[in-house]
C-alpha positions as CSV (number, residue, x, y, z in Angstrom):
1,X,-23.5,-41.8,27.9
2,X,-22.9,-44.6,25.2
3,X,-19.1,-44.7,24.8
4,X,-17.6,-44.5,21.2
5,X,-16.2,-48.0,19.5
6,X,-13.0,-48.0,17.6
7,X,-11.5,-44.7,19.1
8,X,-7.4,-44.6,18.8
9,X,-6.9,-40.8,19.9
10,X,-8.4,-38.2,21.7
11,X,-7.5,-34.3,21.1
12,X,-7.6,-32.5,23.5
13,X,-8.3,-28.3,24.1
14,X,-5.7,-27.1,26.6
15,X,-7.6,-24.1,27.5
16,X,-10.4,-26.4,28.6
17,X,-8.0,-28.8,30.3
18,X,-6.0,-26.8,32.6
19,X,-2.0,-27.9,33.0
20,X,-2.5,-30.1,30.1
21,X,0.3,-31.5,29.2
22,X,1.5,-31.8,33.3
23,X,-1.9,-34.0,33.7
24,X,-1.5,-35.8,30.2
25,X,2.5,-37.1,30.6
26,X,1.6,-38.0,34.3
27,X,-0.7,-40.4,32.9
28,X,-0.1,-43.8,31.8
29,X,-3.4,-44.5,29.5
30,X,-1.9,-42.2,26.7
31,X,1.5,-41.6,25.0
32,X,2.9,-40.2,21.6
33,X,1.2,-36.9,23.3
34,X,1.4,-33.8,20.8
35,X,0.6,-30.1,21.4
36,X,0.6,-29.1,17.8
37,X,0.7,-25.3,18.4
38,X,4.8,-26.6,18.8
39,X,4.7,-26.9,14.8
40,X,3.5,-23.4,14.8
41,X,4.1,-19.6,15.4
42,X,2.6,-19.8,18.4
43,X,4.5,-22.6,20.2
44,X,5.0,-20.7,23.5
45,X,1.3,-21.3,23.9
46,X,1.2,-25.1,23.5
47,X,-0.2,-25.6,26.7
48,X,-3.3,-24.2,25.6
49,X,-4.0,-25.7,22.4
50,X,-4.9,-28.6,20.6
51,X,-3.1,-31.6,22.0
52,X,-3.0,-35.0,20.3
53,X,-2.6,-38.4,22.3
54,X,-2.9,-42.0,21.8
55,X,-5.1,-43.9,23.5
56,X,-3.8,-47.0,25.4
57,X,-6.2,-48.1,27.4
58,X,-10.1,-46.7,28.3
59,X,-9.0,-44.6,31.3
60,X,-9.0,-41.6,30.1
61,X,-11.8,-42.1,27.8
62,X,-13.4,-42.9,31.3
63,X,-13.2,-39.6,32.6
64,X,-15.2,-38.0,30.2
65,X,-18.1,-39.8,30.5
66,X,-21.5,-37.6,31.3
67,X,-20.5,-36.9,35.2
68,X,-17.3,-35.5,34.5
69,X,-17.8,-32.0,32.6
70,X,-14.1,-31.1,32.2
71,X,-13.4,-34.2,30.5
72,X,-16.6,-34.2,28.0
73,X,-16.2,-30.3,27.7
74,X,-12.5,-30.4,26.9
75,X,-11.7,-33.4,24.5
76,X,-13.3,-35.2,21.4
77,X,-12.1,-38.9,20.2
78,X,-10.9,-39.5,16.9
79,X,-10.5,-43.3,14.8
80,X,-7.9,-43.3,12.2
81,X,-5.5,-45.8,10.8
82,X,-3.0,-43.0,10.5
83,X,0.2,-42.5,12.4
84,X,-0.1,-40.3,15.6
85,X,2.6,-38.2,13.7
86,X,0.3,-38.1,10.2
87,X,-2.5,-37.1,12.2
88,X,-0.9,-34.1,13.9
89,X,0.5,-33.0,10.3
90,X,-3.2,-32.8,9.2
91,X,-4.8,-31.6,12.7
92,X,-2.6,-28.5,12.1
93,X,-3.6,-27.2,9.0
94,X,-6.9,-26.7,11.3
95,X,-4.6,-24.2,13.1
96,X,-6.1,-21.4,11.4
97,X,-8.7,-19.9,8.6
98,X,-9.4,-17.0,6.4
99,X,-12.5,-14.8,8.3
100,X,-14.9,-13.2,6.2
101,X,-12.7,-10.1,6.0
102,X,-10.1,-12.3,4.3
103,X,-8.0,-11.8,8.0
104,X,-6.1,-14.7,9.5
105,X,-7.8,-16.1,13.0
106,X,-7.4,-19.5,14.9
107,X,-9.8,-21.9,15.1
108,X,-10.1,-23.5,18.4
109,X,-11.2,-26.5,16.7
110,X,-9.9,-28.6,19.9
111,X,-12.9,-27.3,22.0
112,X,-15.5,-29.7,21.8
113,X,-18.4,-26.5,21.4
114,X,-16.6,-25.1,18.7
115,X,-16.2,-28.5,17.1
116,X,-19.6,-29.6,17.0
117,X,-21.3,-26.8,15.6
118,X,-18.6,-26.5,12.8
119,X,-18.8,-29.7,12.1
120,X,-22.1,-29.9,11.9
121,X,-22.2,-26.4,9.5
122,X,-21.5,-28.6,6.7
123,X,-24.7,-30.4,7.5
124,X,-24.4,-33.9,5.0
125,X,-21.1,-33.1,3.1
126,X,-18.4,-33.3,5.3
127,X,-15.8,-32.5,3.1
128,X,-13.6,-35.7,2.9
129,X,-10.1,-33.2,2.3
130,X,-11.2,-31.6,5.6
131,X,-11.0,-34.8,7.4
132,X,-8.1,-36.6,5.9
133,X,-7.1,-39.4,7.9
134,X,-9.8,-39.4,10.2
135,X,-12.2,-42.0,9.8
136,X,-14.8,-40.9,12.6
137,X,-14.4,-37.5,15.1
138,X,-16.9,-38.0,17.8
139,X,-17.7,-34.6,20.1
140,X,-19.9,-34.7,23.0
141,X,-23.2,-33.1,22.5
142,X,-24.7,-31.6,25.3
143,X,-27.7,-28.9,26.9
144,X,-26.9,-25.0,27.7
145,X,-27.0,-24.1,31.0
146,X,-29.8,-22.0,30.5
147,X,-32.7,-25.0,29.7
148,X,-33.6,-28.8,30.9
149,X,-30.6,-30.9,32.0
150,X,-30.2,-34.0,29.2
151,X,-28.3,-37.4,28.9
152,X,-25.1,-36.6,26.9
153,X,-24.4,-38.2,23.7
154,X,-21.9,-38.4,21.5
155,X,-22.0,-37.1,17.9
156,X,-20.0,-38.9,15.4
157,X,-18.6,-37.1,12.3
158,X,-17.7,-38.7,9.2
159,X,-16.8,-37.7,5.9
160,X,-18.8,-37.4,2.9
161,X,-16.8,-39.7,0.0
162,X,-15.1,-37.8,-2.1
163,X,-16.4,-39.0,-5.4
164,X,-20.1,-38.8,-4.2
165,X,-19.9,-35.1,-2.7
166,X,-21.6,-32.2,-4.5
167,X,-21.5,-29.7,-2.2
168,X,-19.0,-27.1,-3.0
169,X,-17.5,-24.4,0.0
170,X,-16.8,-21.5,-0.9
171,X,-13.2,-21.2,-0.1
172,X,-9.8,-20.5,-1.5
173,X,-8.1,-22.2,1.3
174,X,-7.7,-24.4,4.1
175,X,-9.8,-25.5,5.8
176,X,-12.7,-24.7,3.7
177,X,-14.9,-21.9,5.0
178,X,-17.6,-20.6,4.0
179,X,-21.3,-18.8,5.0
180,X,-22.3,-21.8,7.2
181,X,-19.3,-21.9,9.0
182,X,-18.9,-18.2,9.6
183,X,-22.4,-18.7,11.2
184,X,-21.9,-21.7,13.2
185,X,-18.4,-20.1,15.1
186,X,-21.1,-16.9,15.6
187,X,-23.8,-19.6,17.3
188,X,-20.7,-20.0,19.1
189,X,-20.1,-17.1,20.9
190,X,-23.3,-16.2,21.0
191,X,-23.7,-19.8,23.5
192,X,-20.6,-19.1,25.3
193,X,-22.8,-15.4,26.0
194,X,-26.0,-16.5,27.4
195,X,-23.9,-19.1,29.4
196,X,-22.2,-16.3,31.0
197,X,-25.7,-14.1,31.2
198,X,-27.0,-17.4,32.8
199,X,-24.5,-17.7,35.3
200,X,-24.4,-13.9,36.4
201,X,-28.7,-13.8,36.2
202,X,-28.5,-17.0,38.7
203,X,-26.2,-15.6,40.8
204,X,-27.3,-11.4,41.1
205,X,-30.7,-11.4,39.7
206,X,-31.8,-15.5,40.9
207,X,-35.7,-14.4,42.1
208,X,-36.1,-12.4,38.6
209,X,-34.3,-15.1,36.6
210,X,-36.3,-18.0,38.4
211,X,-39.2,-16.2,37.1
212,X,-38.7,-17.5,33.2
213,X,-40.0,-20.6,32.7
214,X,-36.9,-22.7,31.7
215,X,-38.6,-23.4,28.3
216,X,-38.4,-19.5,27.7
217,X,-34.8,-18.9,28.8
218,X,-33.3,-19.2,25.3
219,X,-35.3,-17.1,23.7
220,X,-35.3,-14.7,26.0
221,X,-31.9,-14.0,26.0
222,X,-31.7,-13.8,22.6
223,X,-34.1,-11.3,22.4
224,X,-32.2,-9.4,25.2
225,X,-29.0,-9.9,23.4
226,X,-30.6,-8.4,20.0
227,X,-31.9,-5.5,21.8
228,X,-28.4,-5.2,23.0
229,X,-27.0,-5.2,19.5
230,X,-29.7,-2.8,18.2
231,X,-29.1,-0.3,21.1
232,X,-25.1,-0.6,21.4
233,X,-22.7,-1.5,24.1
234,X,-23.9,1.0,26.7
235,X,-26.2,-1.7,27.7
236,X,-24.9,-4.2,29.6
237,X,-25.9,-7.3,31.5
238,X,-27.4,-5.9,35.0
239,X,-29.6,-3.5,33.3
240,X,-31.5,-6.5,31.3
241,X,-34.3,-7.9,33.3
242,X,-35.2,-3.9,33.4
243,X,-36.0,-4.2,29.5
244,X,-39.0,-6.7,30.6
């Protein structure tokens, strides 16, 4: 895939990047590396969330190119004249939203899935006080398991100026949340599901799931996953293909 211009740091998700921060200080293409859960309650899990490092050289942007899924799938590239330290200041008022409910949750906005489709939730109007000193945040874009295999790109994010936005979130804090994104962290889970339904149909079910023409996959389980909703969690996933 075409490699971003201009990036100065990447962040990375440490769930997605296993031993993160053993891997990233054993490295010498990064420094200044910062697990920002350390600034927060939940330090003893730094590890496993968002980590901030300077780029020094391309290597590590290397490994995420398209034939390397842990790197693409754990990690997004940011370009900011900020300070490392400015950037993780900002990066962690990310740490966590208001839900719907009005209840506090984190937002897993390291992961690269859950990036790109809130990101994109705000369509046009990327607010620029949601970005602060970021100046582009590129996450790679790339196909479900369950349809056609495609070349993986890179989506760049940038903010809508200030003085020329005029769409409004509805929100009372920070970051600003509204219906959109509610929806777009649901399109979340709901991939992450028929990932996992793709994965256990290929594995105990592969004659039945090989069936499907790949075109119909998606839709499919979607269907099979509304029936599920409709008819309660007593269905589960090895009673599904019997619903055909």
């Amino acid at each position: 895939m075409e490699r971003p211009q201009g990036m100065t740091h990447a962040l990375v998700d440490g769930v997605r990047y296993p031993n993160a921060l053993q891997r990233l200080y054993s490295r010498n293409d990064v420094d200044e590396i910062e697990p920002l859960y350390l600034m927060t309650r939940w330090s003893s899990l730094a590890d496993q969330g968002p980590i901030l490092v300077r780029l020094k050289r391309n290597g590590f942007v290397d490994d995420a190119d398209a034939r390397d899924e842990e790197g693409y799938r754990a990690l997004s590239l940011l370009s900011s004249q900020a300070s490392t330290g400015e950037l993780s200041q900002h990066l962690c008022r990310l740490v966590t939203f208001n839900g719907e409910s009005g209840q506090e949750q984190l937002l897993r906005f390291a992961d690269p899935l859950v990036t790109r489709h809130w990101l994109s939730s705000y369509d046009n109007a990327l607010p620029a006080a949601l970005m602060g000193p970021i100046d582009t945040w590129w996450v790679a874009d790339w196909a479900p398991n369950w349809t056609k295999l495609r070349p993986v790109r890179w989506q760049a994010f940038r903010p809508q100026p200030s003085d020329e936005s005029t769409t409004t979130v509805p929100s009372d804090t920070f970051p600003p949340m509204g219906r959109d994104q509610f929806a777009a962290l649901e399109a979340v889970a709901r991939w992450q599901l028929k990932e996992r339904l793709t994965d256990y149909f290929s594995e105990h079910a592969a004659e039945a799931w090989q069936r499907l023409s790949i075109e119909g996959r998606g839709r499919w389980l979607d269907e099979r996953l509304d029936d599920a909703r409709a008819w309660g969690p007593a269905r589960n996933a090895s009673s599904l293909f019997g619903s055909t």
